[in-house]
N, C-alpha and C positions, 0 to 999 in steps of 0.2 A: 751384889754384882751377879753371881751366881742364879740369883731370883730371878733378874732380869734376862740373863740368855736362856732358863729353862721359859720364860715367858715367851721370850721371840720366837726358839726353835714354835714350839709347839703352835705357837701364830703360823708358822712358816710354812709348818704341815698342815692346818687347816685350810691356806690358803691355796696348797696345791691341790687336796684332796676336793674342793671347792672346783679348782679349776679341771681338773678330772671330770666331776659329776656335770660341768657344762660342757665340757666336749663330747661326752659320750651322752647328754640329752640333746645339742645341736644334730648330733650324729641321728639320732635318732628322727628328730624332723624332718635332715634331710632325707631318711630312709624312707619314712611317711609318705615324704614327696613323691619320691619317686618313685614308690610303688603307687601312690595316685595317678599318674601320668599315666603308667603303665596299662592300668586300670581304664583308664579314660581312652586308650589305644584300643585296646579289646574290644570297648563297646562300641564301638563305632558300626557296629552289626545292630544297633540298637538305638542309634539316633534317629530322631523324628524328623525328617526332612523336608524343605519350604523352600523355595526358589531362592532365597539368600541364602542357604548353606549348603545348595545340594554338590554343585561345583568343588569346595573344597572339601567336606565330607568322601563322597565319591573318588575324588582325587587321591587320597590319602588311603582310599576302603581297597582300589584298585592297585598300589603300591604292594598292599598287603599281602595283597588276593590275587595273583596275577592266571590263575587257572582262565582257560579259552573254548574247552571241549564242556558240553553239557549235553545228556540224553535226556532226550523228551518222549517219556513211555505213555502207551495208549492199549486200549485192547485191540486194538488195530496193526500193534505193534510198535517196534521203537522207530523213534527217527536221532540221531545224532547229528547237532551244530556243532562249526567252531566259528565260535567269536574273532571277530578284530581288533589286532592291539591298536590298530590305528584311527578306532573310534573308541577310546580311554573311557567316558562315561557313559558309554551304552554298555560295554562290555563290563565294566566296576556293578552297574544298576543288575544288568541282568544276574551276573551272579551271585549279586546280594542276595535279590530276592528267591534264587534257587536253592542259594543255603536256607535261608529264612522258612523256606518251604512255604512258599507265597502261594506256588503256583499248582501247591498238590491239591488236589481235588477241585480245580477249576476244572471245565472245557472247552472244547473250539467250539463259541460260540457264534460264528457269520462265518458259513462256507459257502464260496462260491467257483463250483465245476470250470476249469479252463483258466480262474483267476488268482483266488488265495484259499486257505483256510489259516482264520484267525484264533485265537484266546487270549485269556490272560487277565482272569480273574474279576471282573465288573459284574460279574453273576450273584455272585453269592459273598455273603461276610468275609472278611481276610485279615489276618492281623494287621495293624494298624501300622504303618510304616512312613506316614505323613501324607501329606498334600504336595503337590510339586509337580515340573517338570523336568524338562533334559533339556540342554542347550542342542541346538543343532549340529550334528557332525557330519552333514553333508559330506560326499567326497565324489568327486567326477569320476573318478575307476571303479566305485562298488557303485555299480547299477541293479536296477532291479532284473536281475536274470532268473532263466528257473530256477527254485532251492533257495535263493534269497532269502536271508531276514532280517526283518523292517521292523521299524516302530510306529502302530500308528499315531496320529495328532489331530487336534482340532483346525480347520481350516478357520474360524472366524474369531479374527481379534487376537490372530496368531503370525503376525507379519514374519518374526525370526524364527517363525519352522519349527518350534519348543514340539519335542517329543512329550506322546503322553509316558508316564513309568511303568506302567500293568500290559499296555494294550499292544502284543506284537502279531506280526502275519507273517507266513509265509508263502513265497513267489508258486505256484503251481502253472501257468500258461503254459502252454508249449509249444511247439518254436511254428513262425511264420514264415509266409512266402513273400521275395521283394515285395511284392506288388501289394500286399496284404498289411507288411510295416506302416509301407510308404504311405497309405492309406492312412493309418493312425497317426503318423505323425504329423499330417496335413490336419486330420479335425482335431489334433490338439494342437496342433500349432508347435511344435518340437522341429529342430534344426537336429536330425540323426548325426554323431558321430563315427567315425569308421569303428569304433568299438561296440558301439551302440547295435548298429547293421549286423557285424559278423556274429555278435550274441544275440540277437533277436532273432537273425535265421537259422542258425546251425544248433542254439539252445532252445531258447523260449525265452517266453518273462512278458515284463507289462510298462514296456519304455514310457508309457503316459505319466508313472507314477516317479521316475526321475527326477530328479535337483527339488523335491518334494516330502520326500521321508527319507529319517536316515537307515542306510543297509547297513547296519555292524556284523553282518554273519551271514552265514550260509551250511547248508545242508550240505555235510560229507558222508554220509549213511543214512539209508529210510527211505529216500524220495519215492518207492513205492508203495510208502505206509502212507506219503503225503497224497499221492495219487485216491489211495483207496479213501482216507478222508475225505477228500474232496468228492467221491463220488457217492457219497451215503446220502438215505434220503434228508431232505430239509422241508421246515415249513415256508410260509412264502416268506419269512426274513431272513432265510438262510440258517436258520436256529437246528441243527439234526433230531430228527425225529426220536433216537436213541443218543444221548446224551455220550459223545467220546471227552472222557474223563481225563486229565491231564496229571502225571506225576515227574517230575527233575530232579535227574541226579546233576551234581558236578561230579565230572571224573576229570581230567588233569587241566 
């Protein structure tokens, strides 16, 4: 009898000691888990993006990342944007790729006096960050005013307005007289809004290019750095004849 209960104890204890070592190796998986997850959160700076995932990518990148200010240094000097929270995946894209340092040692490549100076990297090699576009974030209140920034897009076989990811400009025109709008908006064919009018006379900007590319930002420092860009010499495509080099911080 005695044989038999030193049998069972010791069964008894193997079987807890058993059941120890699978709670603390479940424990362990879970752990696994969820440092994978975690993992998987992090890189999200590292995803290769394609019009099926840019949306929730982005979505989840901007959750993260919710910074709105970015300086854009030139030897021309800096210009300072802030972003729109109200355009969620322009503003996630743009400063992914700022972090990513997409956009350092690109230039403004197509300037044009009185209208924009653009860049944003289609020059030269870039790390590879996918194929893709933007969904459209159109919004009726951000027009293209002076200081504006845009994304530009392909117009063909582009009916929902998809922003290009690299390719942004910013607003340089400067401001017109009634008579001079009214004018533009008759050879494009635009219905001026009373918001449209008061910022196209007393700012500037380029109303043709309205309910057409999305503005997620604008210029709150620099516009005379944008000024002077815009005034450097160009070849006939707008290309500057000395190369202004483009580098991006995030700052908050």
């Amino acid at each position: 009898m005695k044989n038999l209960c030193a049998i069972f104890l010791i069964g008894l204890c193997l079987a807890c000691s058993e059941s120890q070592e699978s709670r603390k190796s479940n424990a362990k998986v879970e752990n696994k888990a969820t440092k994978q997850v975690e993992k998987k959160e992090v890189n999200l700076q590292d995803i290769l993006l394609d019009n099926q995932n840019v949306t929730e990518v982005l979505t989840k990148y901007g959750e993260q990342n919710p910074e709105t200010v970015v300086l854009i240094s030139t030897r021309l000097g800096d210009i300072k944007v802030k972003l729109y929270k109200e355009t969620p995946l322009h503003r996630a894209n743009f400063i992914r790729l700022a972090k990513k340092k997409y956009f350092d040692g690109t230039v403004f490549h197509r300037v044009i006096q009185d209208f924009i100076v653009q860049g944003g990297g289609f020059d030269t090699p870039r790390p590879s960050v996918g194929k893709y576009t933007i969904p459209s974030e159109i919004k009726p209140e951000f027009i293209h005013k002076r200081g504006a920034l845009a994304m530009a897009r392909e117009y063909e076989n582009n009916p929902e307005k998809r922003s290009a990811f690299h390719d942004f400009y910013i607003v340089q025109t400067k401001k017109m007289t009634l008579p001079e709008l009214q004018a533009s908006a008759k050879e494009h064919k635009i219905k001026l809004t009373p918001l449209q009018i008061n910022t196209y006379t007393t700012l500037g900007g380029a109303p043709h290019l309205d309910n057409q590319h999305t503005v997620f930002g604008e210029v709150v420092a620099g516009m005379d750095v944008v000024d002077r860009i815009a005034a450097v010499k160009t070849d006939k495509g707008g290309w500057p004849i000395e190369d202004v080099v483009i580098k991006m911080t995030v700052i908050e």
